[in-house]
N, C-alpha and C positions, 0 to 999 in steps of 0.2 A: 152235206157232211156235218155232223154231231161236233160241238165242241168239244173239247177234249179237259179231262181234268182227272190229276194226278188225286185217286181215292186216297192216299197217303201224304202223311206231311212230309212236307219237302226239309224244313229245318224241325228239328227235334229241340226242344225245352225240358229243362228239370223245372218244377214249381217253384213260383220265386218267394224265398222267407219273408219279403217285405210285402205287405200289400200295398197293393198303388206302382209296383215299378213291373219293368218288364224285364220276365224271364232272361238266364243267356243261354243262349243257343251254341248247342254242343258239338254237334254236327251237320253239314250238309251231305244226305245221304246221297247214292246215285240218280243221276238224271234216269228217266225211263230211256228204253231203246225207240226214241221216236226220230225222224230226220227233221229236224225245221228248215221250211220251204218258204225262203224270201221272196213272194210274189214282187217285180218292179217293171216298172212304164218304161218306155223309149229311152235311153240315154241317162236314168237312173240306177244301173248295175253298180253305182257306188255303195250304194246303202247295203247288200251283200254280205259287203266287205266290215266294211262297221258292225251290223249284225254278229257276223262273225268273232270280230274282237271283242264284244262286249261278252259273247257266252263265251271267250276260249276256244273255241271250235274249228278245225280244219272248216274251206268251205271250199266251192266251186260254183260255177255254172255252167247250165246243161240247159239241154231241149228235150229230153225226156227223164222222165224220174223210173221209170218200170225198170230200168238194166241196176243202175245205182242202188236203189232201195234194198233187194237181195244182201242178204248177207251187211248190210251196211249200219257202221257202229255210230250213228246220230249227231252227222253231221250237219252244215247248213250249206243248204244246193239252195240257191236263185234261178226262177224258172222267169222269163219273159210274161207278161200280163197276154198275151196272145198264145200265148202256150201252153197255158195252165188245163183247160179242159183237156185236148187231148195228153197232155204228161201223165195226166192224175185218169189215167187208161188203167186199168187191171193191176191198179195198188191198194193195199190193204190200209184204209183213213186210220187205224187203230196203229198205223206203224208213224204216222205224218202229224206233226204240227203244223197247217196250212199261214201263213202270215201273208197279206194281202198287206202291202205297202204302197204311200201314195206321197207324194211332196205337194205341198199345197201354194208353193212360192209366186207361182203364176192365175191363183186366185182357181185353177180347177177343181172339180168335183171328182172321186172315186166313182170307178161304175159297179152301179147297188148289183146290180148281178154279180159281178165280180167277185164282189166282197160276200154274199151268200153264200157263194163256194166255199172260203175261207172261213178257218177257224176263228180268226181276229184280223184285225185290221189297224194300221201302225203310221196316222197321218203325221206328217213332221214338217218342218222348215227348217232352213241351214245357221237362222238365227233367232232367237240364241242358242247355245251350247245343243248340238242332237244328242250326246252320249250319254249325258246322264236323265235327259226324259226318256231314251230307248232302254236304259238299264232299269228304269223304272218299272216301264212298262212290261218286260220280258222278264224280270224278277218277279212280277206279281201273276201272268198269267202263266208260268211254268211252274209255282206254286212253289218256289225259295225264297219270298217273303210275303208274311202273311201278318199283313198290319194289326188288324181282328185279334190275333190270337194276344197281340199285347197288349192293345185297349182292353182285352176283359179281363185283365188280371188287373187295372185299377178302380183305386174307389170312388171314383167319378170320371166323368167324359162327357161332354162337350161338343157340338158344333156349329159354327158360325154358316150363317144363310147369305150368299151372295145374291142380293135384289136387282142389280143392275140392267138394263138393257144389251149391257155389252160388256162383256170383262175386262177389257181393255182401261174400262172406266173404273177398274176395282184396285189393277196395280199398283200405280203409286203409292197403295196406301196397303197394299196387302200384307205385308210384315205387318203392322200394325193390327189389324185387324183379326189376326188370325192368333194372338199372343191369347192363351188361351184355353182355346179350341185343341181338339183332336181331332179332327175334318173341318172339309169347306163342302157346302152343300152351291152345286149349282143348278139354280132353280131355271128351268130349260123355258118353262110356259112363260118366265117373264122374258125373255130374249126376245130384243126386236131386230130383227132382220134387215137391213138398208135396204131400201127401195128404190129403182132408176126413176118409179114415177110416182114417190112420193107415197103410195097407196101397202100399208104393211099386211102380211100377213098372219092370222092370229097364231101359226103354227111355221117357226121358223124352221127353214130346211136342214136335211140332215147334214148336207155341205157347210150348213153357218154352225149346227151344232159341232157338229166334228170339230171343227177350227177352234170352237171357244175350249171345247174341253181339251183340246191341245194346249190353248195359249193359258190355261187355269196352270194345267200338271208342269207346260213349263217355268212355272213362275211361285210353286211352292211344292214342299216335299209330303204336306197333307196329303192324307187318303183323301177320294174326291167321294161327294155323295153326290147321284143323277138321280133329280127328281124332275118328274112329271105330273105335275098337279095340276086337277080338274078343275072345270069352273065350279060342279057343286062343293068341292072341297078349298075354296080362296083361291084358286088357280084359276090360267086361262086357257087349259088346253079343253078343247069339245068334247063333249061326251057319245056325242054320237057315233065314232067310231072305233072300236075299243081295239081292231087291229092297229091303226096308227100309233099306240101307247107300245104292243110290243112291236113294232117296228124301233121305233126309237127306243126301248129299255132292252130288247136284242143287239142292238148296234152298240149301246151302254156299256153292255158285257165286253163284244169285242173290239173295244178302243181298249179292256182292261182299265174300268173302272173301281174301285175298292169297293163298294155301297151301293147297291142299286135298292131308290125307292118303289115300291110297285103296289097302287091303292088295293085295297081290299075289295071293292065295286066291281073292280074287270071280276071279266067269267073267270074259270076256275081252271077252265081248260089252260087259259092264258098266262096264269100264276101257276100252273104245274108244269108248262111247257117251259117257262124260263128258268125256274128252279130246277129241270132235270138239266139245264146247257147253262148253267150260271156259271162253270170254270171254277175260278179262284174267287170271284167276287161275291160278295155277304148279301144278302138277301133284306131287304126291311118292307113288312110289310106294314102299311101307312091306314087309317083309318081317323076319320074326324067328324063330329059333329057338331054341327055352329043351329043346332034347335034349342040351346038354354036349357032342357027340358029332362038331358041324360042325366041317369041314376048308374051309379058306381056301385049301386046293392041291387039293380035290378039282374034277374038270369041273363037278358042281353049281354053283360057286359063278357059274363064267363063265355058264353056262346060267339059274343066278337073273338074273344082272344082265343077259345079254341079252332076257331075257322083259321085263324091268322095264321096260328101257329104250324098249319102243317104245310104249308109251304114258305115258312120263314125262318131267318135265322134270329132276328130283332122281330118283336110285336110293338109297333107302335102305336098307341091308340091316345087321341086328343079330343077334349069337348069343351066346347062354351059352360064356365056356370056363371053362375049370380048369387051365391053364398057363399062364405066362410068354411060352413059344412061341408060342403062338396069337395073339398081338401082332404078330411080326414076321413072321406066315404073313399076316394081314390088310394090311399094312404091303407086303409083296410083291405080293400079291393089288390091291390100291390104284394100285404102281405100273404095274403090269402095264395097268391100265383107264386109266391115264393113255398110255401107252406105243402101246395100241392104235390109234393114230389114227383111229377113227373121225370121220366128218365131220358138220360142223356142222348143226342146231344139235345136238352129243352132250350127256347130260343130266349133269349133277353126279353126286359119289357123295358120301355120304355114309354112312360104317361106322365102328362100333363094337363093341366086345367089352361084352357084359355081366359082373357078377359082380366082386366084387375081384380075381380075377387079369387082368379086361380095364381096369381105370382105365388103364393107359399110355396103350391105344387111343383112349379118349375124349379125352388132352390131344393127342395124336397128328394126332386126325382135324382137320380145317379147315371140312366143308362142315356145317353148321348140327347143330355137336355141342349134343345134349339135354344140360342144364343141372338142377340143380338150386338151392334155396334152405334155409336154415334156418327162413326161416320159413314155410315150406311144411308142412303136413297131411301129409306122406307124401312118399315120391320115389316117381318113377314108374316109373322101371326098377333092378334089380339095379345098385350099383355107379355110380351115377348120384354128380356133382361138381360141386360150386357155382362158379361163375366165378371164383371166388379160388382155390381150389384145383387149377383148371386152370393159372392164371394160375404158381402156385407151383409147378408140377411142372414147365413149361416155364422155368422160371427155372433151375431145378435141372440142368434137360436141356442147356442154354447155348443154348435157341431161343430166349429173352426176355432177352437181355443186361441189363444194368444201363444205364440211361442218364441223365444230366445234361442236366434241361429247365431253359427259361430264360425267365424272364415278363421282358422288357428294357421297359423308359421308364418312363410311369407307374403301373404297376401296383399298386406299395404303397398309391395312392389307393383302390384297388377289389377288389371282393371275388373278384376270379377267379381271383388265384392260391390265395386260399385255398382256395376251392372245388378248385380242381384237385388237391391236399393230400387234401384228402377222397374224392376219387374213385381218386384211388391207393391211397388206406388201404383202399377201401370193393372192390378189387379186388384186392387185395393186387399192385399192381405194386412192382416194386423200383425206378423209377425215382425223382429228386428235383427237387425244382423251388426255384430260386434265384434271386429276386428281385433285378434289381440295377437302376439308375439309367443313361439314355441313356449319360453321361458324356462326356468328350470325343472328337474325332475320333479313331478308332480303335478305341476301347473297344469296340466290334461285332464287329471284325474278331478279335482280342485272345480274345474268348469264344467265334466261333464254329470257331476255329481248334482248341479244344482236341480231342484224341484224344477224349474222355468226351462231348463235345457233342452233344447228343441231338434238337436242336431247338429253338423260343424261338418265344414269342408276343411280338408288337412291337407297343408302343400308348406313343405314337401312331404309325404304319407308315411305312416308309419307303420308298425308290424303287426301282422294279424296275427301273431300270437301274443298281442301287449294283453295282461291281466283282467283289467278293471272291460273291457267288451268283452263281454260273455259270447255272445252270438256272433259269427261270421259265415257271409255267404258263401257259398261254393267256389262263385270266383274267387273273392280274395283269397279264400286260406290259400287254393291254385297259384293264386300271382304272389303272394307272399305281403301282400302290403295292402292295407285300408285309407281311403281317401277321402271317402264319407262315411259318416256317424249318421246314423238314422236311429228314429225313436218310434219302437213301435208301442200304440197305447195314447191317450190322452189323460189315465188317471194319474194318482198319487205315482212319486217314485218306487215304490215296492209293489206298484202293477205294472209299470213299463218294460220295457225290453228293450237293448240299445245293441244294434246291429253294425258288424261293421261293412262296410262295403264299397267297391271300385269301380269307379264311372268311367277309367281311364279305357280300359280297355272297347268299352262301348263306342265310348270315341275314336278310336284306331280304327273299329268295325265299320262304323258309318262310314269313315275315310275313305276305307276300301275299298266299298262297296256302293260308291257314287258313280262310279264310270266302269263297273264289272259288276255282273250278278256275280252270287254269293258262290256256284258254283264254278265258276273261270279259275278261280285258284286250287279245287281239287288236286290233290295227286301231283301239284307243280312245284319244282324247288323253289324254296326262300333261302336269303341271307341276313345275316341280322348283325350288324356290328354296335357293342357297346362298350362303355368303360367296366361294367359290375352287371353279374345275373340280376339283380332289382330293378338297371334301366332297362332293361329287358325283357321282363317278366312279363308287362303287361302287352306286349306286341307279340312275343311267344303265347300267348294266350288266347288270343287275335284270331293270330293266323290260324290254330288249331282250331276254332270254332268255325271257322272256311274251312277247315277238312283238307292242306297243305301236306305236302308230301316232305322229303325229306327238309330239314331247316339246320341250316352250315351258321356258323359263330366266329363273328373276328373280334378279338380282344379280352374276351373272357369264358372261362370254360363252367358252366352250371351243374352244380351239386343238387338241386332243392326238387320238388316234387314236378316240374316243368322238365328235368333232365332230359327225360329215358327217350332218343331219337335224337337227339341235338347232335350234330358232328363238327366240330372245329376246326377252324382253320389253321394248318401250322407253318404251311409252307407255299410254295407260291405252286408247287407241285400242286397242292391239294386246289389251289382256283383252276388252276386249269383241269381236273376231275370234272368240276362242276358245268357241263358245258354251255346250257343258257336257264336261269336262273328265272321267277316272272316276276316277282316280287325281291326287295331292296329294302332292308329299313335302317334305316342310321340313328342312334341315341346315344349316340359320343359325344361325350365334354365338347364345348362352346370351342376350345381351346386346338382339338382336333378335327373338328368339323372335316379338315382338308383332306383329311386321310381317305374319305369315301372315293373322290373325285376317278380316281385311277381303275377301281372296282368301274363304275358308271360306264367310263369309255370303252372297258374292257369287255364288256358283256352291252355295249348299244344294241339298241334294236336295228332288225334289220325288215326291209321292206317284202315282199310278196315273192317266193322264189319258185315255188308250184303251187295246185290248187291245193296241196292239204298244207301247206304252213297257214302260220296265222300268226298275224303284229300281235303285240301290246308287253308293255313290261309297266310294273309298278314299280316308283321312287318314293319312300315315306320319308320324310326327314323328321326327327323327333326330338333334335337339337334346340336346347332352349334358345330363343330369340335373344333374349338377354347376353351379353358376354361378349370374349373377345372374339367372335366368328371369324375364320379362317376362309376364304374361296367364296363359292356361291355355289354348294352340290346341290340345288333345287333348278338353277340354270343351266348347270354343266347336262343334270339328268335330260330337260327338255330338248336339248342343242344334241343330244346321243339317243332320241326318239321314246324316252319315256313318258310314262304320266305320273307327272309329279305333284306330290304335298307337300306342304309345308308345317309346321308345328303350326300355326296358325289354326287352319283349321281343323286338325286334332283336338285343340284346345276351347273350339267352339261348339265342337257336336260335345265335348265332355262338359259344359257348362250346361246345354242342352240335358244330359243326364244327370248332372245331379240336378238340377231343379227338379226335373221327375222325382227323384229320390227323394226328397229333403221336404217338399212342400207339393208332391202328388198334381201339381202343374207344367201344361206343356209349355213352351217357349218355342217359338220356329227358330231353326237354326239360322237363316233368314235375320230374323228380326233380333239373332244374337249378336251377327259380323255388321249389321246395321246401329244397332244401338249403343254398340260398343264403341263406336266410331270408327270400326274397323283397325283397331289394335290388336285385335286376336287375328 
């Protein structure tokens, strides 16, 4: 069976005004008419059931698929691992998403046949948390999140190379190490395998790979990159056999990796064959040369990257030099592939100079220059630069000017601008960030006017129709309110362009969409209770972008461009209209927090009552921390079988955004609730 991959996007984008941030996503169209088939072992028919709650999806189990499939609107049926051959009898693969699931808690291996059948394969453990690496997983191979498509809308990217033996040895420190980065690359050739006797082998199993790329996804929200590098390429996997590469970058795909590396060296057959069953995941093809001796003006080089290119999505190409020149011969060589016009979709490139005479190249490059860390085991390549020190050579170069950011209103109550302080340092950006007070009318204008103005986070936000911001996003003018000041342009103030724009709602979206793919909320009712359409706006915006069906309002009735669908609450007649609800969000004054409490119990979840219901309810609470809080509606929702948020981390994927916005760098949300000290 052929992997399967949705020829259409699954989330739709409008082009984002800012360069450097990611699009917002407008819609989730429909899922295709496929059934996903939870393949599970003996006494693991739980995982099913999860499966299920994470898409939304009625589900059941059965012993054959051929009666079900008929007429059936794309559900998820669980078939036994011993059942799977004969179920999958006289079914059309074109109707079936295959998922081959395994628990690895008892140190077993998945059987490779098995999982050849299958489309993908979904290894997991009970700890830590399974919902949000399966929402991960099942978001990216059904093709409703599509990491890729956001990385290339900025104007640089990033990724950090994990050198380790063993990943487990990379944790403690991977928030840190990943601050940065827009992927983690795990380098599979350097994985050493334990041995009962001591004696390793130079190609660890696919049982230990599987586990690491498990224990990687569950331990950060990066896109993962799976590389497999040769010995002649600084790697240690054999060249001898070029089927064991796609063995393992086959298997790459179906764990639902984001990035799959694949050398330029294998035959062609083997690079055509994985790019025709790549699914969701990005293609990069990988090429290097450690001979001193490449030329970046020789026809070689056009002739590398047109080979690369027709089975890639990313051209990566890397060599040894030993001059200065060989910088500005790659640097020509670059513009030349940008200049070519080849037609859509043409794949990225990404090149770099090896060796200390190439570091220019690498602060140079933009398309997901390798990164290193200090506190990494090793670098991985010659000449290889930690993201501060890229960060400090383009400062020096006058590519990363100096800028004057501004945390305006109440900021000094909370810890984000401090935080932001620290992610400068912790990048070595030259920028500064200067706290001031709303103050009186004008005091905005007054700041954002100056030559040096580099930006500002605004709390509490203001209106996106204030005067002096010419420019506002799509979102905003929608949510009615701007929260960051973005400065597009590095010249004189009569070249720049000052944007307004809202990170809020990005942040509500990530919430979301941490323990449910993006399409579980289609078509399903929300409630939203707040004091004013403004606390509202940006969670009505949200939810719309998940593609939510009817959304009910308790407390305030919306005039503004967010209106037209909104139905109110007026009477107690009208909640019981509503009969179960899947989503809840609260942005009520501190002061009434308590008022959700009775909603919560009213509408609990309830457990399993035939094969097509299906659990899950969502509880947003979006109640400032600060103040006089009322109850505990975050405990009351857990205790009544929701999954519950907290304004916490709303307010931590939103610091996540706007750093993106503000200074075109990632932050892992991770090493946000970390650094912060976990005050957010």
């Amino acid at each position: 069976m052929t992997l399967l991959a949705d020829p259409t996007p699954s989330v739709t984008s409008t082009p984002s005004p800012v360069k450097g941030t990611h699009p917002p996503p407008q819609t989730v169209p429909a899922d295709p008419p496929r059934t996903v088939v939870v393949v599970y072992g003996p006494g693991q028919d739980t995982i099913v059931q999860v499966v299920a709650e994470v898409l939304g999806k009625p589900w059941t189990t059965e012993t054959s698929l051929s009666s079900l499939v008929k007429g059936s609107n794309a559900v998820v049926v669980g078939i036994l691992a011993d059942e799977l051959a004969r179920s999958l009898e006289g079914c059309d693969p074109s109707t079936l998403i295959v998922i081959n699931t395994h628990c690895v808690d008892d140190g077993s291996a998945p059987d490779e046949a098995l999982t050849d059948r299958c489309d993908y394969e979904f290894l997991y453990s009970h700890s830590p948390v399974l919902r949000r690496d399966l929402t991960r997983f099942l978001s990216l191979v059904l093709g409703q999140t599509r990491p890729h498509e956001d990385l290339k809308t900025k104007t640089r990217t990033n990724f950090i190379s994990t050198t380790f033996p063993d990943v487990h040895a990379a944790l403690p420190n991977l928030d840190i190490l990943s601050v940065g980065s827009d992927a983690v690359e795990i380098r599979v050739d350097l994985l050493v395998e334990p041995s009962p006797q001591g004696v390793t082998s130079p190609v660890p199993s696919l049982r230990y790979v599987g586990q690491q790329v498990m224990l990687l996804r569950q331990h950060t929200e990066l896109p993962i990159i799976f590389t497999t590098r040769c010995t002649r390429e600084n790697g240690k996997f054999p060249m001898d056999d070029p089927m064991l590469f796609y063995r393992y970058l086959r298997r790459a795909i179906q764990w639902g990796c984001e990035y799959i590396d694949v050398e330029l060296w294998l035959p062609e057959e083997i690079r055509r064959r994985l790019a025709e069953h790549k699914g969701h995941s990005v293609i990069m093809s990988a090429f290097h040369d450690f001979s001193g001796t490449w030329k970046w003006t020789s026809p070689e080089a056009a002739r590398i990257f047109a080979e690369s290119a027709r089975y890639a999505d990313i051209v990566k190409m890397i060599a040894m030099v030993h001059t200065i020149e060989a910088n500005y011969e790659l640097e020509y060589f670059r513009s030349t592939v940008k200049a070519s016009g080849s037609p859509p979709p043409s794949p990225l490139l990404s090149a770099v100079n090896m060796g200390q005479m190439g570091q220019l190249s690498r602060a140079l490059n933009t398309v997901f220059s390798p990164i290193t860390h200090p506190l990494l085991p090793m670098i991985a390549a010659p000449g290889q630069l930690t993201a501060a020190e890229i960060n400090e050579a383009m400062h020096i170069m006058g590519s990363l000017p100096k800028r004057d950011l501004y945390a305006i209103g109440s900021f000094r109550a909370t810890p984000q601008s401090m935080f932001m302080e620290k992610c400068f340092n912790e990048l070595s950006l030259p920028h500064t960030l200067t706290s001031i007070d709303r103050g009186p009318k004008g005091t905005i204008e007054g700041v954002i006017m100056q030559p040096s103005f580099g930006g500002a986070s605004v709390n509490p936000p203001i209106s996106a129709a204030t005067p002096y911001i010419p420019a506002v996003s799509e979102a905003a003018r929608a949510i009615g309110l701007i929260d960051t000041i973005v400065v597009q342009g590095d010249g004189p103030t009569t070249t720049r362009t000052l944007m307004g724009e809202n990170a809020t709602w990005k942040g509500i979206r990530a919430t979301l969409t941490r323990d449910y793919v993006p399409s579980a909320y289609r078509g399903r009712a929300a409630i939203i209770l707040a004091g004013s359409e403004s606390d509202a706006s940006a969670a009505i915006f949200a939810l719309r972008s998940l593609g939510v069906g009817a959304i009910y309002t308790v407390g305030f009735r919306a005039t503004g461009p967010l209106a037209a669908g909104l139905e109110p609450f007026t009477s107690i007649q009208s909640v019981k209209l509503v009969e179960q609800p899947f989503v809840m969000v609260s942005a009520l004054p501190p002061e009434k927090s308590l008022l959700v409490q009775p909603l919560l119990r009213h509408y609990r979840s309830t457990g399993r009552t035939s094969p097509r219901s299906t659990r899950g309810k969502v509880y947003l609470d979006l109640t400032a921390s600060s103040g006089a809080r009322k109850g505990d509606p975050v405990g009351v929702a857990v205790g009544a079988g929701w999954t519950a948020y907290g304004i916490d981390e709303v307010t931590a994927w939103t610091t996540v955004e706007t750093l993106r916005l503000l200074v075109g760098q990632n932050v892992p949300f991770d090493f946000v609730r970390m650094a912060s000290g976990r005050i957010y």
